[in-house]
Every structure is written in C-alpha cells, then in structure tokens.
C-alpha positions, 0 to 999 in steps of 0.5 A, spaced: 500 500 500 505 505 501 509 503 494 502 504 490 502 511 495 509 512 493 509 512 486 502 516 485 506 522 489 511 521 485 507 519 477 502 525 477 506 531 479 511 528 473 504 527 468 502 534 470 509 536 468 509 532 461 503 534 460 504 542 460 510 541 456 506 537 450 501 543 451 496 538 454 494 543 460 491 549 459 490 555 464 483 556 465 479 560 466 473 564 470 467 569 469 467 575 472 461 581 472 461 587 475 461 595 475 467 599 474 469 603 480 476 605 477 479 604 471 487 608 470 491 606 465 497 602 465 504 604 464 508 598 463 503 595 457 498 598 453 492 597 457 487 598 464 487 597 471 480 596 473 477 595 480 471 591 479 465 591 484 459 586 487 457 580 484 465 578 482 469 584 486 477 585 484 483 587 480 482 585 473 487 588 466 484 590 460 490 590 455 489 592 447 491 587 443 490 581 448 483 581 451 477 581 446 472 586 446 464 585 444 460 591 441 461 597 445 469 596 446 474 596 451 472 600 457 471 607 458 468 610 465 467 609 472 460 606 472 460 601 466 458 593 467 463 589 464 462 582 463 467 577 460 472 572 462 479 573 466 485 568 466 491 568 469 494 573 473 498 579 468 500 585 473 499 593 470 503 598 473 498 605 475 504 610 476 509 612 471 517 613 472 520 612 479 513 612 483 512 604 481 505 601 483 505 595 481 498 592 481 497 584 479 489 582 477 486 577 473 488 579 465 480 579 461 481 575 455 474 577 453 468 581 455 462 585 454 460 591 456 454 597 457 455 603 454 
C-alpha cells in the first residue's frame, strides 16, 4: 500500500509536468461581472487597471491587443458593467517613472460591456 502511495506522489506531479510541456494543460479560466469603480491606465503595457465591484469584486487588466472586446469596446468610465472572462494573473503598473505601483489582477481575455 505505501509503494502504490509512493509512486502516485511521485507519477502525477511528473504527468502534470509532461503534460504542460506537450501543451496538454491549459490555464483556465473564470467569469467575472461587475461595475467599474476605477479604471487608470497602465504604464508598463498598453492597457487598464480596473477595480471591479459586487457580484465578482477585484483587480482585473484590460490590455489592447490581448483581451477581446464585444460591441461597445474596451472600457471607458467609472460606472460601466463589464462582463467577460479573466485568466491568469498579468500585473499593470498605475504610476509612471520612479513612483512604481505595481498592481497584479486577473488579465480579461474577453468581455462585454454597457455603454
């Protein structure tokens, strides 16, 4: 019984790994939804910091060029509804130079949005 407990701590961690090499394993991804309370542009990359409220609160990135945007286009003021999916973790920095600000959040793959 310990041998079996054994091999299967060492063969599952080293068939993720292969796995990942093969392209096998995806990142995946979450819904979110909710109303922008801040939304301040991004100085390492071209794109936004956006603080989302209640149903799906938190820190999300919109960034030109990687996130796809439906009818009404990539946010654009305090008050607006986005609902979309976000992936992994992808980091916007909120203030330019010396002042490093550096805020991490869930990078929007694709949303919708209210106008």
């Amino acid at each position: 019984m310990l041998r079996i407990v054994a091999v299967l701590v060492l063969l599952v961690p080293l068939s993720v790994f292969a796995a990942s090499l093969a392209g096998g394993v995806s990142v995946p991804a979450r819904p979110f939804g909710g109303q922008v309370l801040e939304l301040l542009p991004c100085y390492n990359l071209s794109g936004y910091y956006i603080l989302l409220g209640p149903p799906t609160p938190g820190i999300y990135i919109y960034q030109f060029g990687g996130t796809f945007s439906y009818l009404f286009g990539p946010p654009a003021h305090i008050g607006q509804w986005l609902l979309g999916m976000a992936g992994p973790a992808s980091t916007c920095d909120i203030a330019p130079g010396d002042k490093f600000i550096g805020k991490t959040g869930g990078r929007i793959i694709f949303h919708g949005s209210s106008k």
